[in-house]
C-alpha positions in Angstrom: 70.0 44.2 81.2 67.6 47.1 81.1 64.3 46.5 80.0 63.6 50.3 78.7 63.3 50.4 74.9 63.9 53.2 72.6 62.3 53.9 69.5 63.7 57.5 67.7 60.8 58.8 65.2 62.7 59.3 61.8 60.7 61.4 59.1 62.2 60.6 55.7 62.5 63.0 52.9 62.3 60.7 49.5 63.0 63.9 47.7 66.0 64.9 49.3 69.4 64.4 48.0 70.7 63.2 51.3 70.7 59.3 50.7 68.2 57.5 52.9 70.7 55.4 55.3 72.3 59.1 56.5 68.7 60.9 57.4 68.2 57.4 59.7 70.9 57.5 61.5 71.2 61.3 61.3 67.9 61.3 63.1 68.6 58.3 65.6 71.7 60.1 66.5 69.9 63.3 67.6 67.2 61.2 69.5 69.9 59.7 71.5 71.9 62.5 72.4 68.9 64.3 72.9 66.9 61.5 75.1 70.1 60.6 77.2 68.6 56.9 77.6 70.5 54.9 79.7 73.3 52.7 78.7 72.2 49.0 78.0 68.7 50.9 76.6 67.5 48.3 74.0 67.3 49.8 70.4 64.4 49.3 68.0 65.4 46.0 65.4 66.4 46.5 61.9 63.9 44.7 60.9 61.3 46.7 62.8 62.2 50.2 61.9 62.8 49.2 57.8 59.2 48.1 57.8 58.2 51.1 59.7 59.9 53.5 56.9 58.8 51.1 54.1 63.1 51.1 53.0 65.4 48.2 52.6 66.6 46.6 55.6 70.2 47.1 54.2 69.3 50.8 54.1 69.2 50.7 57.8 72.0 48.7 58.3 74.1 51.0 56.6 72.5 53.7 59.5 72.7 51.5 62.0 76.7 50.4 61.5 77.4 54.1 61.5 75.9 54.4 65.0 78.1 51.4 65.3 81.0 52.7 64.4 80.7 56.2 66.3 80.5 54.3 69.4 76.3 55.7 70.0 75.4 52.0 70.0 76.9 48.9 70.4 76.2 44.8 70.1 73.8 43.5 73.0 75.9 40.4 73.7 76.8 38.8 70.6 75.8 39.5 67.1 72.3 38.6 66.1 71.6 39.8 70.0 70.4 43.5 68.7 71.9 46.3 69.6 72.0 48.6 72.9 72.4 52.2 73.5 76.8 52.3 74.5 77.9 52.8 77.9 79.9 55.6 76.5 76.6 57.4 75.8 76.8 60.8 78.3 80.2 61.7 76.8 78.5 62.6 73.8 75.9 64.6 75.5 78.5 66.8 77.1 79.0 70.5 75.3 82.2 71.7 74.5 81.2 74.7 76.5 78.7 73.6 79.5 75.5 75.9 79.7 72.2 75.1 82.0 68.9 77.1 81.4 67.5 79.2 84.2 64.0 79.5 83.7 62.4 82.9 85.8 58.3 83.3 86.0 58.9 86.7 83.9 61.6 87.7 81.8 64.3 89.0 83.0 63.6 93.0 83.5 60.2 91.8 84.2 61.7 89.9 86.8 64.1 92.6 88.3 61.0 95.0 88.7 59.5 92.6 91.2 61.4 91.0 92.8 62.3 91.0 96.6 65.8 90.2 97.9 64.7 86.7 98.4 64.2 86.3 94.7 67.2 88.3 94.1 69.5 85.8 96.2 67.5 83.0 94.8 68.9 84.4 91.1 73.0 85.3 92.6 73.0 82.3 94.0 72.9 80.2 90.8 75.0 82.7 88.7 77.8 82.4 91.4 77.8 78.9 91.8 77.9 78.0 88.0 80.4 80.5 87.6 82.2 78.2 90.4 81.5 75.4 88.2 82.6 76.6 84.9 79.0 76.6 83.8 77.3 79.5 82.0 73.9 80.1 82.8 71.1 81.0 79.7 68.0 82.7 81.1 65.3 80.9 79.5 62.9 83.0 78.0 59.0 81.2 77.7 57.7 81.8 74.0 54.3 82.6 73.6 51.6 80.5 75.5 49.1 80.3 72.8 52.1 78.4 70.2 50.9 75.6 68.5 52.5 72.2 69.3 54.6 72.0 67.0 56.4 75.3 67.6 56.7 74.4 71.0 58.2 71.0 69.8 60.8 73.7 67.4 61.5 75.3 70.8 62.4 72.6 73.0 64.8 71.3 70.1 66.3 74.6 69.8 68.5 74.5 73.4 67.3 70.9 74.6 70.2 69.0 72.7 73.0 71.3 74.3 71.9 72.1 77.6 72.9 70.6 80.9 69.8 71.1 82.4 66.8 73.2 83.2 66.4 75.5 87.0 63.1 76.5 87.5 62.5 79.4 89.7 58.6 79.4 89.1 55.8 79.5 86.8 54.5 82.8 85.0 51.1 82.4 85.3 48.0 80.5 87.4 46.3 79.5 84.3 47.2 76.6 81.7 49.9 77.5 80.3 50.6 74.7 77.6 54.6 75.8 77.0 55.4 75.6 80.3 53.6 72.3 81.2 55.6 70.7 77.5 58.8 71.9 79.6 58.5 69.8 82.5 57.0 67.0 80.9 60.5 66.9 79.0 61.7 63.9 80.8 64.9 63.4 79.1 66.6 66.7 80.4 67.5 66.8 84.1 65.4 69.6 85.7 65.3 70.7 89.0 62.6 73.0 90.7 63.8 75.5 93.0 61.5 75.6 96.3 59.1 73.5 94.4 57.2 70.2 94.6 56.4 67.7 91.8 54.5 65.5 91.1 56.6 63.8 88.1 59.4 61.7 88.8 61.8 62.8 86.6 62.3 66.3 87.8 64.7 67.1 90.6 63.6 69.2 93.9 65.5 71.3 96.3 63.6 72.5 99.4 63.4 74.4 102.7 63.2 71.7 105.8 61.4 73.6 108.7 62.4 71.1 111.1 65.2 72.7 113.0 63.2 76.5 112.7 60.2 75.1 113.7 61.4 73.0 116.6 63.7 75.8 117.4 60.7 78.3 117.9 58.6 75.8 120.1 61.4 75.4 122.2 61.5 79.5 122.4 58.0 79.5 123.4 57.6 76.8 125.6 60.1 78.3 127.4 58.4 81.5 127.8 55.3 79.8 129.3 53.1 79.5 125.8 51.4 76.3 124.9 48.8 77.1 122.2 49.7 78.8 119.0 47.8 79.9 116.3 48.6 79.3 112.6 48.0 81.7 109.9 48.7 79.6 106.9 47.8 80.8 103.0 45.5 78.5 100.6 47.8 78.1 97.6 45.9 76.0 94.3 48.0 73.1 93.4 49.2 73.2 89.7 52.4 71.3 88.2 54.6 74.0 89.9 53.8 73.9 93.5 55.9 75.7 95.7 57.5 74.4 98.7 55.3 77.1 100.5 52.6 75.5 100.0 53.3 72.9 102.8 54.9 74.8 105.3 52.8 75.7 107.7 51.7 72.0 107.8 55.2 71.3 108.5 55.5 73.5 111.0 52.3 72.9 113.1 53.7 69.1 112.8 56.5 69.8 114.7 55.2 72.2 117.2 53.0 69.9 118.3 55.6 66.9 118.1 57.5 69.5 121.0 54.6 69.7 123.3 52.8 73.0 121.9 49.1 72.7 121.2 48.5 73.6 117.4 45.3 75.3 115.7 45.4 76.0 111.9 43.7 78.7 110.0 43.8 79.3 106.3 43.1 82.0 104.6 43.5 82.5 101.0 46.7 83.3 99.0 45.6 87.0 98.2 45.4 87.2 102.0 42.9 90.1 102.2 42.4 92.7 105.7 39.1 90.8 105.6 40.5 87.6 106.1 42.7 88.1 108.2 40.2 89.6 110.7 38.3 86.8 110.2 41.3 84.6 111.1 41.9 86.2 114.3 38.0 86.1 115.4 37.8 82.3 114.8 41.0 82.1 116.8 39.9 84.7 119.8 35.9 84.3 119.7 36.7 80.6 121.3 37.9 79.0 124.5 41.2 78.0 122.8 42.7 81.1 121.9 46.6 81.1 121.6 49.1 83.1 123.2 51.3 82.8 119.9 50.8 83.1 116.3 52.8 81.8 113.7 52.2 83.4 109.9 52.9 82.1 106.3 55.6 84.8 105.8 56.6 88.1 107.4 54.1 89.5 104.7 51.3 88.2 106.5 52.8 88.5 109.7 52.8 92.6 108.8 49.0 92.2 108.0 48.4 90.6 111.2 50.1 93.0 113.4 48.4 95.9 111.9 44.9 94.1 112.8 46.1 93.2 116.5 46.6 96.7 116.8 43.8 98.2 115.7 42.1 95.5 118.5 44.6 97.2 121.0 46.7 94.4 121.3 50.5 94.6 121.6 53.3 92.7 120.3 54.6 91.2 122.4 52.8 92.5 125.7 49.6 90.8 124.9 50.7 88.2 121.9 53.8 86.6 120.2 53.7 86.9 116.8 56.1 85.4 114.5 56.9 85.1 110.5 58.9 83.4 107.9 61.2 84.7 104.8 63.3 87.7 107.6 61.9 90.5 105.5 61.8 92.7 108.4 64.8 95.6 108.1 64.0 96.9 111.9 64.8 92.8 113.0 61.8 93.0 115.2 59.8 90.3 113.8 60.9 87.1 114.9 61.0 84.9 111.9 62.6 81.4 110.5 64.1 81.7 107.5 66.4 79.3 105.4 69.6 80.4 102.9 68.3 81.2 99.1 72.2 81.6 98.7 72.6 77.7 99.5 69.2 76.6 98.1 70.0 78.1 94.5 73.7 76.7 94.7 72.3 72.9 95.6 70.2 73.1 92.3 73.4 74.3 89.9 75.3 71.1 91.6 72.3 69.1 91.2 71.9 69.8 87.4 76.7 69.1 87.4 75.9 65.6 89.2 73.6 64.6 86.7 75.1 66.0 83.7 78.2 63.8 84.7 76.6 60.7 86.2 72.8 60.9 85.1 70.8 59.7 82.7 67.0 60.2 81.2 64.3 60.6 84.4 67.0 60.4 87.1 65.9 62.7 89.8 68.1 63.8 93.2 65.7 65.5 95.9 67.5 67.6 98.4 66.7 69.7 101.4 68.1 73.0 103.2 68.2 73.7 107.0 66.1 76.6 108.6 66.8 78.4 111.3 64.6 80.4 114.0 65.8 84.6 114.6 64.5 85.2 118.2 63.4 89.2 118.0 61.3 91.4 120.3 58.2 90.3 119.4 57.8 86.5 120.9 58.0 87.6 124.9 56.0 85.8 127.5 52.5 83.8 127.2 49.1 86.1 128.4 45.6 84.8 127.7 43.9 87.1 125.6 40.5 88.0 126.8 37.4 86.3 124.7 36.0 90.0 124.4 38.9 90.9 122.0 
């Protein structure tokens, strides 16, 4: 038998004409379906909650039996045992008409106006694969940071009882942002981030593993005669959405070095200014390690790098290999590892189905996608770079 416990808050209105034993169990029947507790969840007593709301214990029996009767609770063992949320408890938290909430950083036109194909995939690929599923998605729009608690509480209530789930592409800003924050910490709605880590255990991840790109790659470069390369990685502040991102060079030095190439790590910061990135280069090429290779946070950065190399008369790849991540490049020059925002955005809609069918409050799936490694013209074959460069 489960040891979890629920207690529903019920606010009685004395003056009301609604008789007292109907606002209980109106309330306890919009805590469960709301909560989604699982089944064999012990109840609060009788007893307990009648001298909590200062009524007659009869009062609530009358609530209770009702609960009873609908099939929300039922007998823990025999009577006198108290009572137990029902095993039939997630058919009555399914919607006639099945809706998840997509949440984007911005609203929608907001988010149109900056995005890059990869968000753009990231955003087709969960309208196509709920339209697969029969589900309808509801862009989520963020109220107001600066609510008061309670209206956040209002706002929550107002699509939390219906919805499937929660997809969250990002957050919308780098500072406290208390509406946001109230949304993840809802831990009786299954939520998954999309390329994002967490660290509470009731929300659901789906991220990019570099393993096969990465390996991939050294295996590319190794077999063009490099053994040291350079890592350009981006300092990125962890807050209670941190992307996958964030980690990724990490990975990937991890398992460049696991295939026999020698590893060096630079970080720069996430703005990633000209400044810094000729910094970057000088700590790399100012030393008797200096790699033949570099490796870059994204093709972004990568694109900032190449321009410095050149303006040191270097050339890709003559003198150095440079390579990216994201395959942002249109002229498919940059070599780059990338992994599918079609299939990434797709495992979080079936995520949020498997859950809605066989999950219950706080359960969590975590799930990964492959990447893969584009060999383009600019990795060719290793040559020391000169210290006076």
């Amino acid at each position: 038998m489960s040891r979890q416990y629920l207690h529903p808050e019920v606010v009685l209105d004395r003056s009301s004409s609604v008789p007292l034993h109907v606002q209980i169990s109106d309330q306890c029947r919009q805590a469960i379906i709301r909560r989604r507790p699982r089944p064999g969840t012990r109840f609060i007593s009788e007893r307990r909650m009648a001298e909590q709301l200062g009524v007659n214990r009869n009062t609530v029996h009358q609530a209770f039996e009702a609960l009873l009767s609908e099939g929300l609770l039922s007998v823990a063992g025999t009577r006198g045992s108290g009572l137990i949320v029902s095993r039939e408890i997630l058919s009555y938290c399914r919607t006639s008409f099945p809706f998840l909430n997509f949440v984007l950083p911005l609203k929608m036109s907001e988010q149109l106006a900056v995005s890059n194909l990869r968000s753009l995939e990231m955003i087709g690929g969960v309208m196509d694969r709920a339209a697969e599923l029969h589900i309808s998605v509801n862009i989520l729009s963020l109220p107001s940071p600066f609510l008061p608690a309670a209206q956040i509480s209002q706002w929550l209530d107002s699509f939390v009882p219906d919805s499937l789930g929660v997809i969250v592409l990002g957050r919308r800003y780098d500072v406290p942002d208390p509406v946001f924050k109230a949304l993840l910490d809802c831990d009786f709605l299954p939520q998954v981030l999309m390329d994002g880590l967490s660290d509470r255990a009731h929300i659901s991840t789906v991220a990019a593993d570099t393993t096969d790109g990465a390996r991939n790659m050294a295996i590319e470069l190794l077999r063009r005669g490099h053994r040291r390369l350079g890592i350009i990685d981006k300092d990125f502040k962890k807050g209670v959405f941190d992307h996958c991102a964030r980690d990724r060079c990490k990975s990937v030095a991890a398992t460049a070095t696991a295939a026999g190439l020698a590893t060096r790590l630079v970080k720069i910061s996430s703005q990633a200014t000209l400044d810094e990135v000729a910094a970057a280069l000088d700590e790399f090429f100012s030393s008797d390690w200096r790699p033949t290779a570099l490796f870059c946070h994204n093709d972004a950065l990568a694109f900032q790098v190449e321009a410095e190399l050149l303006r040191r008369g270097l050339r890709i790849p003559d003198d150095i290999s440079l390579i990216g991540y994201d395959d942002i490049d249109s002229s498919q020059r940059l070599s780059t590892i990338n992994h599918s925002r079609f299939t990434m955005s797709a495992e979080t809609v079936n995520i949020i189905a498997e859950l809605s069918r066989t999950g219950y409050a706080g359960d969590a799936l975590h799930r990964t996608v492959p990447t893969q490694f584009f060999l383009r013209p600019s990795v060719g074959p290793a040559k020391d770079i000169p210290v006076s460069v």
